[in-house]
N, C-alpha and C positions, 0 to 999 in steps of 0.2 A: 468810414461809416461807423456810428457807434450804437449800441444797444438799444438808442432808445428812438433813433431813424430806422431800426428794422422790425420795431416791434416786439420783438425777444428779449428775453429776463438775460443779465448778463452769467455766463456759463452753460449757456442753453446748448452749444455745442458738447459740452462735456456729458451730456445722457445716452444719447446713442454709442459712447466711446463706452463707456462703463456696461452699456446692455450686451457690447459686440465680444469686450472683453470677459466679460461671465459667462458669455455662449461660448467662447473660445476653452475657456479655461473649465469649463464644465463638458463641453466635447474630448479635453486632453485628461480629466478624472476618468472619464467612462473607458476610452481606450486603453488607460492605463490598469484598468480595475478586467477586462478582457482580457489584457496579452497578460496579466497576470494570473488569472484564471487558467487561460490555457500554459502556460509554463506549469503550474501544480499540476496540472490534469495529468500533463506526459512526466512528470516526475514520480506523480505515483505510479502512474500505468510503468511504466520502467520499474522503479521497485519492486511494484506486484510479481513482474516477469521474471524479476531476479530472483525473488524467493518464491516461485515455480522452479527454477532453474535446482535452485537450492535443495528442495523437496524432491524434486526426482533424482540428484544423487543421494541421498536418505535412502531412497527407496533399491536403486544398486547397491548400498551399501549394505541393506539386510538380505537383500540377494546375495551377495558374498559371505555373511555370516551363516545363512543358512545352507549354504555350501556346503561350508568347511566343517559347521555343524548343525544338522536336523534337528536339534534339539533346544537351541542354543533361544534365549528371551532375554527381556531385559526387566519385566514387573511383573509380578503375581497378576491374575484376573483380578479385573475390576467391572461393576457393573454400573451405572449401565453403557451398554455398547453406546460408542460415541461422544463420549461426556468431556466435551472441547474443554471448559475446566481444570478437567483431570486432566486432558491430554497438556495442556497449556504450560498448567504449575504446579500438579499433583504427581505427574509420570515421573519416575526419574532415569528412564531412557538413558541414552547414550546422546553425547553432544560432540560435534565435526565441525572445526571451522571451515570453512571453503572461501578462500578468498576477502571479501570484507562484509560477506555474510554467513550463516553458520546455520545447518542443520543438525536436528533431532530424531531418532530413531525410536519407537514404541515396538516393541512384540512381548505379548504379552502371554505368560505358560500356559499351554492347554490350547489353547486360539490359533487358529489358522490366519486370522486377519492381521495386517499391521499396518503401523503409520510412519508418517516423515511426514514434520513440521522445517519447512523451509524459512529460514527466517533475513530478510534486510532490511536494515533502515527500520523503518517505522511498518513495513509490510511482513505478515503473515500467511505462509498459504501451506494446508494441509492436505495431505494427500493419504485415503486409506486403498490399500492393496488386500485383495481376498480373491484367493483361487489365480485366474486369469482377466479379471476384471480391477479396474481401481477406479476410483471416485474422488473428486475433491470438494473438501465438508468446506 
Protein backbone atom coordinates (compact mmCIF):
# COMPACT_ATOMS: atom_id res chain seq x y z
CA UNK A 1 0.00 0.00 0.00
CA UNK A 2 1.46 3.39 -0.77
CA UNK A 3 0.94 6.88 0.34
CA UNK A 4 -1.32 7.83 -1.65
CA UNK A 5 -4.10 4.69 -1.15
CA UNK A 6 -3.84 5.60 2.59
CA UNK A 7 -4.33 9.11 2.49
CA UNK A 8 -1.03 10.28 4.14
CA UNK A 9 1.64 12.73 3.02
CA UNK A 10 4.63 10.46 2.59
CA UNK A 11 6.80 10.47 6.02
CA UNK A 12 3.81 10.97 8.01
CA UNK A 13 5.04 8.10 10.28
CA UNK A 14 8.06 9.99 11.10
CA UNK A 15 6.18 12.76 13.39
CA UNK A 16 5.05 10.96 16.14
CA UNK A 17 8.87 9.28 16.22
CA UNK A 18 10.39 12.73 16.52
CA UNK A 19 7.51 14.09 19.21
CA UNK A 20 8.31 10.58 21.20
CA UNK A 21 11.92 11.20 20.88
CA UNK A 22 12.07 14.86 22.33
CA UNK A 23 9.66 13.72 25.18
CA UNK A 24 12.27 11.01 25.82
CA UNK A 25 15.33 13.02 25.44
CA UNK A 26 13.80 16.01 27.39
CA UNK A 27 12.52 13.55 30.22
CA UNK A 28 16.51 12.21 30.23
CA UNK A 29 17.81 16.42 30.46
CA UNK A 30 15.51 16.87 33.51
CA UNK A 31 16.73 13.71 35.40
CA UNK A 32 19.91 14.39 34.62
CA UNK A 33 19.84 18.15 35.56
CA UNK A 34 18.13 16.38 39.37
CA UNK A 35 20.53 13.71 40.14
CA UNK A 36 22.88 16.50 39.33
CA UNK A 37 21.54 18.82 41.74
CA UNK A 38 21.40 16.54 44.25
CA UNK A 39 25.11 15.17 43.93
CA UNK A 40 26.17 19.19 44.57
CA UNK A 41 23.74 19.40 47.27
CA UNK A 42 25.48 16.50 49.40
CA UNK A 43 28.94 17.64 48.16
CA UNK A 44 28.44 20.78 49.88
CA UNK A 45 26.64 19.66 52.70
CA UNK A 46 29.71 17.23 53.33
CA UNK A 47 32.26 20.15 52.91
CA UNK A 48 30.19 22.40 55.13
CA UNK A 49 30.54 19.29 57.78
CA UNK A 50 34.01 19.13 57.20
CA UNK A 51 34.90 22.64 57.85
CA UNK A 52 32.76 22.38 61.14
CA UNK A 53 34.87 19.49 61.94
CA UNK A 54 37.78 21.72 61.16
CA UNK A 55 36.62 24.76 63.19
CA UNK A 56 35.96 22.89 66.36
CA UNK A 57 39.66 21.69 66.42
CA UNK A 58 40.53 25.51 66.08
CA UNK A 59 38.65 25.91 68.91
CA UNK A 60 40.66 22.92 71.27
CA UNK A 61 43.47 24.28 69.81
CA UNK A 62 43.15 27.86 71.74
CA UNK A 63 41.95 25.73 74.53
CA UNK A 64 45.42 24.37 74.64
CA UNK A 65 47.07 27.50 74.13
CA UNK A 66 45.30 29.08 76.68
CA UNK A 67 46.39 26.40 79.06
CA UNK A 68 49.74 26.55 78.75
CA UNK A 69 49.27 30.34 78.54
CA UNK A 70 46.35 32.75 80.13
CA UNK A 71 47.80 35.33 78.39
CA UNK A 72 48.65 34.08 75.24
CA UNK A 73 46.70 36.11 71.67
CA UNK A 74 47.28 36.21 68.39
CA UNK A 75 45.92 40.11 67.09
CA UNK A 76 45.68 43.43 68.76
CA UNK A 77 41.85 44.35 69.45
CA UNK A 78 39.91 45.07 66.58
CA UNK A 79 36.71 46.68 66.35
CA UNK A 80 34.00 45.99 65.49
CA UNK A 81 33.16 42.71 67.31
CA UNK A 82 32.45 40.22 64.51
CA UNK A 83 33.78 41.95 61.43
CA UNK A 84 33.82 38.49 59.27
CA UNK A 85 36.07 40.57 56.87
CA UNK A 86 38.69 41.03 59.24
CA UNK A 87 38.06 37.70 60.65
CA UNK A 88 38.48 36.21 57.03
CA UNK A 89 41.67 38.35 55.56
CA UNK A 90 42.59 40.94 58.01
CA UNK A 91 43.32 38.57 61.28
CA UNK A 92 46.53 37.26 61.09
CA UNK A 93 45.63 34.34 63.53
CA UNK A 94 47.49 31.18 63.57
CA UNK A 95 46.98 28.66 60.63
CA UNK A 96 46.67 24.31 61.19
CA UNK A 97 46.50 22.18 58.57
CA UNK A 98 44.22 19.13 59.48
CA UNK A 99 44.08 16.79 57.00
CA UNK A 100 42.99 18.19 53.42
CA UNK A 101 41.48 21.07 55.26
CA UNK A 102 42.94 23.68 57.52
CA UNK A 103 42.01 25.94 60.39
CA UNK A 104 42.44 29.46 61.82
CA UNK A 105 42.74 30.54 65.11
CA UNK A 106 41.71 34.45 66.34
CA UNK A 107 42.18 35.52 70.12
CA UNK A 108 42.41 38.67 70.19
CA UNK A 109 44.55 40.86 73.49
CA UNK A 110 42.35 42.04 76.21
CA UNK A 111 39.16 39.86 74.87
CA UNK A 112 37.78 36.96 76.31
CA UNK A 113 36.11 35.98 73.09
CA UNK A 114 37.76 33.93 70.18
CA UNK A 115 37.40 32.44 66.98
CA UNK A 116 38.25 29.28 64.63
CA UNK A 117 37.50 29.62 61.11
CA UNK A 118 37.32 26.03 59.85
CA UNK A 119 38.11 25.87 56.40
CA UNK A 120 37.56 22.82 53.04
CA UNK A 121 37.28 22.95 49.81
CA UNK A 122 35.13 25.74 48.90
CA UNK A 123 33.41 25.73 52.51
CA UNK A 124 33.67 28.15 55.35
CA UNK A 125 32.53 27.80 58.70
CA UNK A 126 33.23 29.94 61.88
CA UNK A 127 32.89 29.40 65.07
CA UNK A 128 33.20 32.27 68.05
CA UNK A 129 33.72 30.97 71.70
CA UNK A 130 32.97 33.52 74.71
CA UNK A 131 32.71 32.29 78.31
CA UNK A 132 30.98 28.79 78.10
CA UNK A 133 28.78 29.48 75.30
CA UNK A 134 29.86 29.53 71.40
CA UNK A 135 28.01 30.45 68.31
CA UNK A 136 28.56 30.04 64.71
CA UNK A 137 28.62 33.39 62.59
Amino acid sequence: MSAKETNHPAGFILLPAVVISAALLLSAVILLKIVYNNFAGASAFIEREKAFWCSAAGIQQVRFELQANPGWFTDLGHYPDDDLHWLTRGAVGQIFPLGSGRFKIVKEQGKEQFYSLGFYGRSLVIIKKSGNSWAEL
